[in-house]
C-alpha positions, 0 to 999 in steps of 0.5 A: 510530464517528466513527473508523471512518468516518473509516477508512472513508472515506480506505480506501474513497477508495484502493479507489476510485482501484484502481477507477478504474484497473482501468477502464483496460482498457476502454480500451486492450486491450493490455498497458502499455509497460514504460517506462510501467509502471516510472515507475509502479511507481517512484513507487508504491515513493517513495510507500511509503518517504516514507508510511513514514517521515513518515506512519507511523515519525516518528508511532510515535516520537512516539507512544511518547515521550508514553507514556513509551517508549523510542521507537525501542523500538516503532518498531524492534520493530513495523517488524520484526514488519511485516517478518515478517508480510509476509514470511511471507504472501510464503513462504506464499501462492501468487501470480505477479507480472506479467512474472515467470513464476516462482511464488512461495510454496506450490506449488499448481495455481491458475490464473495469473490467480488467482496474480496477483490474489493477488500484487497483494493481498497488497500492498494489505494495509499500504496499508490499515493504514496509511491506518486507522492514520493516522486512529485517531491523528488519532483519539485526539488530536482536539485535533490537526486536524493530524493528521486533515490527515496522515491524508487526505494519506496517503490521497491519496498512497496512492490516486494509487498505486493508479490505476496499480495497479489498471490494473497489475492488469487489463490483465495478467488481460484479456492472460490470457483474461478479458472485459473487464468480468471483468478490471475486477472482479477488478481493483478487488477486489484493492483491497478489503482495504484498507478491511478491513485499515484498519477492522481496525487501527482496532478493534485500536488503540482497543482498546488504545491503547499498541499505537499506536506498534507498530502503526503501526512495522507497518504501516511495515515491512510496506510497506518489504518490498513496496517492496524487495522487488517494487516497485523491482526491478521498476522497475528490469527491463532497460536504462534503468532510469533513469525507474523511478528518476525515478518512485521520486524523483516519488512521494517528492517528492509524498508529502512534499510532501503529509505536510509541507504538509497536516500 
């Protein structure tokens, strides 16, 4: 129960800061500046790759050594499954990025605005496994304080990601015809998987502890494939691509940062 609240708690905190920033669009009704928008979207990618690599793969590794595994055994085959299962969900869902007018996945006849919710969504889900899964480890070792300090640097780095997401998400649905008040909600629920997706993986890795190493290997990969994906083409759209490399430089500093000084 007391790593359920824990989940909760640093889930909720991220869902919270998409909260906040869908509330942007009652503040400025016009779309963000594309060069704003790539520092943003190149910090949330920088964010993903130090969050994968410190909070997520290093930990797997290290999981999977004090069970007796092979560690890259797990770190490389959950990294893989993460891959997929992102990859299938990508092929399969509907959804339309902002500033792309090209439709991804299944066709269907689904309004614009769903398609971008959706978009937006889709990514959020390893976000919430990943802060869920750094809290049941910390969890299952409560020996270790350290550990418990990763995870709430984890949900700090992904939750200063989120602002700048959720306003990514509701100034473009308000440009689309909905109120106001109507863009803000859609806006903050596209962040509510994440505290359904961490309880989640929660429940799942207490459950079986040796699946830790894997399910935190998944989560890594999961994210890398929005990153490479989505996020840094995105940041890099047009001349001048360079502050989209700076933002992608920012948020892995700041995530390693955190990880290295809290853990």
């Amino acid at each position: 129960m007391k790593t359920l609240l824990w989940a909760a708690g640093g889930t909720g905190f991220t869902f919270a800061m998409t909260t906040l920033g869908s509330a942007v669009v009652f503040f400025f009704r016009d779309q963000m500046r594309m060069g704003i928008q790539k520092i943003f979207l190149g910090f949330a990618a920088g964010v993903m790759i130090a969050a994968s690599i410190w909070s997520l793969l290093i930990p797997a590794i290290e999981e999977a050594v004090s069970m007796d595994m092979i560690g890259w055994v797990p770190a490389a085959g959950g990294f893989i499954l993460g891959i997929a299962f992102l990859m299938g969900l990508d092929s399969l869902l509907p959804h339309l990025h902002p500033n792309s007018g090209q439709k991804e996945g299944m066709s269907a006849s689904w309004r614009r605005t769903s398609l971008l919710v959706l978009a937006v969504t889709l990514h959020n889900i390893p976000e919430g496994m990943a802060v869920g899964l750094s809290f049941a480890l910390a969890a299952q070792h409560t020996g270790n304080p350290a550990l418990y300090a990763a995870a709430m640097a984890l949900a700090i780095g992904i939750g200063i990601q989120n602002f700048p997401e959720g306003a990514a998400i509701s100034l473009p649905l308000r440009q689309e015809g909905l109120s106001t008040r109507r863009a803000f909600a859609v806006g903050s629920l596209t962040g509510i998987v994440e505290p359904i997706f961490g309880i989640l993986t929660v429940l799942a890795a207490g459950g079986i502890q040796p699946l830790m190493p894997w399910l935190l290997s998944f989560a890594a990969g999961a994210m890398m494939y929005v990153v490479v994906e989505e996020l840094i083409p995105e940041a890099h759209l047009g001349e001048h691509s360079n502050v989209g490399t700076l933002g992608v430089m920012s948020g892995f500093l700041i995530m390693m940062i955190l990880d290295v000084a809290l853990g």
